[in-house]
C-alpha positions as CSV (number, residue, x, y, z in Angstrom):
1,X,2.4,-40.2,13.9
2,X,0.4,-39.0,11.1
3,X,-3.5,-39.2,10.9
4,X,-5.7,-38.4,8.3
5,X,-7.7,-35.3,8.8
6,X,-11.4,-37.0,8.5
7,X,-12.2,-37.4,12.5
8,X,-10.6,-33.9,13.0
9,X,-12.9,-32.0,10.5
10,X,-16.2,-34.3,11.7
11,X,-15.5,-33.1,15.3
12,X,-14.9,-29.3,14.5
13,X,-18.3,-29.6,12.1
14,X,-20.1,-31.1,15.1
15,X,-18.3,-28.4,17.2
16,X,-18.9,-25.7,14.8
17,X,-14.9,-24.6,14.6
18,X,-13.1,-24.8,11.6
19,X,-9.2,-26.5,11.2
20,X,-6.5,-24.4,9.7
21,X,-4.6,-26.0,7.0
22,X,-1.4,-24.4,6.1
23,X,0.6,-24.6,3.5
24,X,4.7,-25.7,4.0
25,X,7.6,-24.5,1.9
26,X,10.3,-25.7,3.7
27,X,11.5,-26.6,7.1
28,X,11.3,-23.2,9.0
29,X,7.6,-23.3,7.8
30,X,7.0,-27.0,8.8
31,X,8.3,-26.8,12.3
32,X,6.5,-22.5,13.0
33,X,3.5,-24.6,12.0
34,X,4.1,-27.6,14.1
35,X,5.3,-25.5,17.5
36,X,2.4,-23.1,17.1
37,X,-0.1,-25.7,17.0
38,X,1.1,-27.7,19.8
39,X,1.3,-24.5,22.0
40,X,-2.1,-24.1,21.2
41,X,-2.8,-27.6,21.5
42,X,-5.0,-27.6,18.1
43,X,-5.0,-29.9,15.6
44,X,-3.7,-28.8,12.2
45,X,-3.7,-30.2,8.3
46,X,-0.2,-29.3,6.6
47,X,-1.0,-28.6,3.5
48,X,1.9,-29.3,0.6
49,X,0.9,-27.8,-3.2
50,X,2.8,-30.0,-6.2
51,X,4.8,-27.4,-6.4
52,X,6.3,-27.1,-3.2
53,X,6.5,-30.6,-3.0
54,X,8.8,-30.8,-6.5
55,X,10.7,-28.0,-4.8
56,X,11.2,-29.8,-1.3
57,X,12.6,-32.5,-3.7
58,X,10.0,-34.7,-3.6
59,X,6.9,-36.1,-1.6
60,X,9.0,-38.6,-0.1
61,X,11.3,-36.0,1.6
62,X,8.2,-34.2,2.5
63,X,6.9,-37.1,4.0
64,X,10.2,-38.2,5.5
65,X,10.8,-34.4,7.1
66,X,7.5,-34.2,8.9
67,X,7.4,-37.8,10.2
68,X,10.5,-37.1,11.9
69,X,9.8,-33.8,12.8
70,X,6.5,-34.5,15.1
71,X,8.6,-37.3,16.6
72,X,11.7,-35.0,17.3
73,X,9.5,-31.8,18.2
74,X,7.4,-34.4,20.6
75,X,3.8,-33.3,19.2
76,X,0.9,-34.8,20.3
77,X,-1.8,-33.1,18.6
78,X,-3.5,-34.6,15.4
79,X,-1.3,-33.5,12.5
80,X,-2.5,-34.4,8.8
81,X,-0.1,-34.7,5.9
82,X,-2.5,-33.2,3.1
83,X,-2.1,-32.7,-0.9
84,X,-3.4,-29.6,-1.8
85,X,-4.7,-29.0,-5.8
86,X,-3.2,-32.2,-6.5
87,X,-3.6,-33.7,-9.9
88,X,-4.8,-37.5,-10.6
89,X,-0.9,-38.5,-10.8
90,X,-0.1,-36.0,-8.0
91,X,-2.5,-37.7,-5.6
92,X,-1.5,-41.3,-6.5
93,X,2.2,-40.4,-6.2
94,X,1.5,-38.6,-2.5
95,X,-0.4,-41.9,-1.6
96,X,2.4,-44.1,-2.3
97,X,4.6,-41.6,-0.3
98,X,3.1,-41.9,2.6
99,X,1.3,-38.9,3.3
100,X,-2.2,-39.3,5.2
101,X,-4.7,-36.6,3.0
102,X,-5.2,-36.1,-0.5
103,X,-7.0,-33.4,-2.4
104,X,-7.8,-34.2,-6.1
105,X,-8.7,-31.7,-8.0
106,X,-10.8,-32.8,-11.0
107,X,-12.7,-29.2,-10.9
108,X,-11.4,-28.6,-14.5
109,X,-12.8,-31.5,-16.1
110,X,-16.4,-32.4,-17.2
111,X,-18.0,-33.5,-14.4
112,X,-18.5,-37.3,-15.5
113,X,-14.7,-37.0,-15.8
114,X,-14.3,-35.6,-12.3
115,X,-16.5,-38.4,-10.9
116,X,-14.5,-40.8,-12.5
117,X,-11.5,-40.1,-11.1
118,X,-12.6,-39.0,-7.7
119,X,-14.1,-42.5,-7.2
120,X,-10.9,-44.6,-8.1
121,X,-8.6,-41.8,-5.8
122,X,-11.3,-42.1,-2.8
123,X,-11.2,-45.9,-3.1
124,X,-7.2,-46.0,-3.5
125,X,-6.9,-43.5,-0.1
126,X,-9.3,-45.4,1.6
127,X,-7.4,-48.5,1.1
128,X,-4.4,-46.9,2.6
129,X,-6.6,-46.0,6.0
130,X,-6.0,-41.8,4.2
131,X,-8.5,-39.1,3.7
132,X,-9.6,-37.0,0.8
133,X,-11.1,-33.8,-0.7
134,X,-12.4,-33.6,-3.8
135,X,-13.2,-29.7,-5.8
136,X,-16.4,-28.5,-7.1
137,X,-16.7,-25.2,-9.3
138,X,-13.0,-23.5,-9.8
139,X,-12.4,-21.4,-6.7
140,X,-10.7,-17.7,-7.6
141,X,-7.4,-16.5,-8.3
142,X,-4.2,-18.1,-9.1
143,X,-3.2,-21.6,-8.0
144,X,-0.4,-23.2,-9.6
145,X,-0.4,-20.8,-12.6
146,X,-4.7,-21.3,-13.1
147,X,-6.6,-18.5,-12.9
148,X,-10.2,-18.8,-11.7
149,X,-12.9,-15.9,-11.5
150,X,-14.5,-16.5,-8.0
151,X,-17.1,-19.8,-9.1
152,X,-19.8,-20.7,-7.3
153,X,-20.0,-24.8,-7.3
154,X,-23.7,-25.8,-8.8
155,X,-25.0,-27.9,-5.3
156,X,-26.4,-30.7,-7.7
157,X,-23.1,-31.5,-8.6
158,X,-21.2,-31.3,-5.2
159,X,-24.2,-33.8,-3.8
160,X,-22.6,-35.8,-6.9
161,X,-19.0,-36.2,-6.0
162,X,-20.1,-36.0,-2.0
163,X,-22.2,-39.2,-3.0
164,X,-18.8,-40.8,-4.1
165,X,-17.6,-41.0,-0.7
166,X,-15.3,-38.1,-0.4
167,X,-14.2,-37.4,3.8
168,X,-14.5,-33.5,2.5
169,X,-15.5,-30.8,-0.1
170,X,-14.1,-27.7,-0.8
171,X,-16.7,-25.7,-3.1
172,X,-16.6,-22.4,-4.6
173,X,-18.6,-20.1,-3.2
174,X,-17.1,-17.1,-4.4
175,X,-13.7,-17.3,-2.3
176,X,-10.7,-16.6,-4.4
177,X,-6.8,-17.5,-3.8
178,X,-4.0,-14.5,-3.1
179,X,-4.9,-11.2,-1.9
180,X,-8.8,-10.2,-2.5
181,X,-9.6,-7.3,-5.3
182,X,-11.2,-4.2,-3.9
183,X,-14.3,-5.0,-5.7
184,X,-14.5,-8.1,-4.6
185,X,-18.0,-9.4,-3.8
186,X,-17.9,-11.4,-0.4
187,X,-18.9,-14.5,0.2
188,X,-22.3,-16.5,-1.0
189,X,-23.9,-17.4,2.1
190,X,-26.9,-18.7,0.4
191,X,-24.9,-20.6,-1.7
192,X,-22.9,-22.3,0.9
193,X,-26.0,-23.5,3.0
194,X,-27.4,-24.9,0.0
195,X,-24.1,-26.7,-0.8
196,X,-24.5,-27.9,3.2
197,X,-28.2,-29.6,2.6
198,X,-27.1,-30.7,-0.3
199,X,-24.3,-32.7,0.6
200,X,-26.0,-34.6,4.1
201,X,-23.2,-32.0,5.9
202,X,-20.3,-33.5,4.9
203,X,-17.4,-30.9,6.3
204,X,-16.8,-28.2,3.6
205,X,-13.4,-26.4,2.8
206,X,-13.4,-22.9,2.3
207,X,-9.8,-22.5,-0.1
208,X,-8.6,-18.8,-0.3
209,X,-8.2,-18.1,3.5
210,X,-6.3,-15.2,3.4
211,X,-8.1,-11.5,3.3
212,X,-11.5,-12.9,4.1
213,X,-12.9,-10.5,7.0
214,X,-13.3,-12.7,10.2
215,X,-17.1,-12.5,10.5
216,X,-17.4,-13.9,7.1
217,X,-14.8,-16.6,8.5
218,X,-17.1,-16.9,11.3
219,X,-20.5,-16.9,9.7
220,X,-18.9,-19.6,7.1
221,X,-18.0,-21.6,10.0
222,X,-21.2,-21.7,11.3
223,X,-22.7,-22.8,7.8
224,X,-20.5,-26.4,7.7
225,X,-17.0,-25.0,6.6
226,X,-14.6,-27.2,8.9
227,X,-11.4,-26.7,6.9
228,X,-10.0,-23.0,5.9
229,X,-6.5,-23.1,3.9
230,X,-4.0,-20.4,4.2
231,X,-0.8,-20.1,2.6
232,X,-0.6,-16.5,1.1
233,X,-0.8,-14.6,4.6
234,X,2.0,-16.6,6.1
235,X,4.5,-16.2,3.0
236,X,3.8,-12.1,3.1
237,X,4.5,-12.0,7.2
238,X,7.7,-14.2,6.9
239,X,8.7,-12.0,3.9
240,X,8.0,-8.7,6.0
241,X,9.5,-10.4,9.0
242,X,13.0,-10.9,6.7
243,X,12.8,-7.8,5.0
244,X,12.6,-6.0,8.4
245,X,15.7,-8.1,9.7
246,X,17.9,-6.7,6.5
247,X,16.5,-3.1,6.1
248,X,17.6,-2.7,10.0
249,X,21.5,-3.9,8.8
250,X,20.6,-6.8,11.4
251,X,22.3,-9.5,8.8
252,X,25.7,-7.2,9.0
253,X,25.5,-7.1,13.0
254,X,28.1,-10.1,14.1
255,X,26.4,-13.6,13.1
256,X,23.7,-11.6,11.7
257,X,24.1,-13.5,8.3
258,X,23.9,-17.2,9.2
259,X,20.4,-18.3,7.7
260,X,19.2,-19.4,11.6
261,X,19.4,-15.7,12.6
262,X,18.0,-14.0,9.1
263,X,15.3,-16.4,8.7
264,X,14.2,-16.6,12.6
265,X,12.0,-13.2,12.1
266,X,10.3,-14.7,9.7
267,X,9.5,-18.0,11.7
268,X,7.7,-16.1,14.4
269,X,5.7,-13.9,12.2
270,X,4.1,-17.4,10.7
271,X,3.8,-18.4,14.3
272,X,1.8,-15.2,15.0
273,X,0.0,-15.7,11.7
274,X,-1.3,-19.2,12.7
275,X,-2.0,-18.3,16.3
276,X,-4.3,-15.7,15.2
277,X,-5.8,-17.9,12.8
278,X,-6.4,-20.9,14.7
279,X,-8.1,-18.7,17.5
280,X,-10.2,-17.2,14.5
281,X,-11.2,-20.5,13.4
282,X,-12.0,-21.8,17.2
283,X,-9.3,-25.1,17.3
284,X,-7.6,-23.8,20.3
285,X,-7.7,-26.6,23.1
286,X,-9.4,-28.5,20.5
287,X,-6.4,-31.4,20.1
């Protein structure tokens, strides 16, 4: 059973933890994700880009595959079905789908613009009992072929389209998506607990998870960020995890070749991945 992910990040704000949201590719990914969280008994946001959804064949299947996956898998703890970056038509289509979250990200567009369409998006997922995340000042690095600079959201404007009823905010505050430059600048603490007031502490999402230091993680946490993505450290463990499997001739050892075997590597290093980042963050026991 799916929830939406607004009582989860209110109770790790109050709590002062944060709740990982990872990104899914496929089913290996969905179910290391789903396993690992139960372990851990932590609740977790599974976070599905357009473009992984087009490539799972659709939001439907998406839906479909993780519905029945925390049913067969027997999970108890809070799981979220989330949109991540999603366009207007991407977050009405993921609505009608059936998935629980929704991130519209109207960061591109004039800000009248953005408000616009926020507004109609947070009144359709709020009609469907669904949560959802709306973008302030383009966050870093490559997302779906955009390339961002490392913004940091203008608080005016996030109290703006947090006054529109949005469950969460992800603003940039310098955080960038992929692997971090060497001369890249850290995070803007100032402007994050400026964001916080100015928003009445509505839970903030920090986008760009991977190759932050974790006492920047921490000290973010601690200044209202409830909801951290990662995606790119997962997909460079499972690929080390695989290339390690063929380099050692393991896919020419008996079996070695059927996909369960070649691809199992790869599954526990996203397992690790997450464990280690959900004790980062501080969801551990926290279902």
């Amino acid at each position: 059973m799916l929830v939406n992910a607004t009582e989860m990040l209110n109770k790790a704000r109050d709590g002062h933890y944060a709740v990982g949201h990872f990104n899914i590719n496929n089913l290996e990914w969905t179910k290391a994700i789903l396993q690992t969280a139960q372990e851990l008994q932590s609740p977790v946001i599974l976070g599905v880009s357009e473009g992984a959804g087009k490539y799972m064949t659709g939001f439907k299947t998406v839906t479909a595959m993780v519905d029945a996956m925390v049913d067969s898998l027997g999970i108890t703890v809070p799981v979220a079905l989330h949109l991540d970056h999603g366009t207007y038509e991407g977050a009405k289509a993921c609505l009608a789908a059936g998935f629980s979250s929704i991130m519209f990200d109207g960061s591109h567009y004039a800000i009248e613009e953005n408000m616009e369409k926020t507004k109609e998006l947070v009144a359709l997922a709020h009609a469907q009992g669904a949560s959802i995340e709306a973008e302030v000042g383009a966050i870093g690095g490559e997302e779906d072929g955009v390339i961002g600079a490392g913004e940091v959201a203008d608080p005016a404007e996030c109290a703006q389209i947090a006054g529109l009823g949005v469950d969460f905010l992800a603003a940039g505050i310098g955080n960038i998506h992929g692997v971090y430059p060497a001369n890249w600048k850290g995070l803007d603490f100032d402007a994050l607990q400026r964001i916080h007031e100015a928003t009445g502490h509505i839970p903030l999402v920090l986008h760009g998870g991977t190759g932050i230091p974790a006492d920047m993680i921490k000290k973010a946490i601690s200044l209202g960020v409830s909801k951290i993505n990662v995606n790119t450290e997962c997909q460079l463990s499972f690929a080390a995890a695989v290339r390690k499997y063929v380099e050692e001739g393991k896919d020419k050892q008996g079996k070695g070749f059927d996909p369960r075997k070649l691809l199992a590597p790869g599954v526990e290093a996203i397992k690790a991945t997450v464990k280690e980042k959900m004790e980062l963050f501080g969801s551990v026991g926290k279902a």
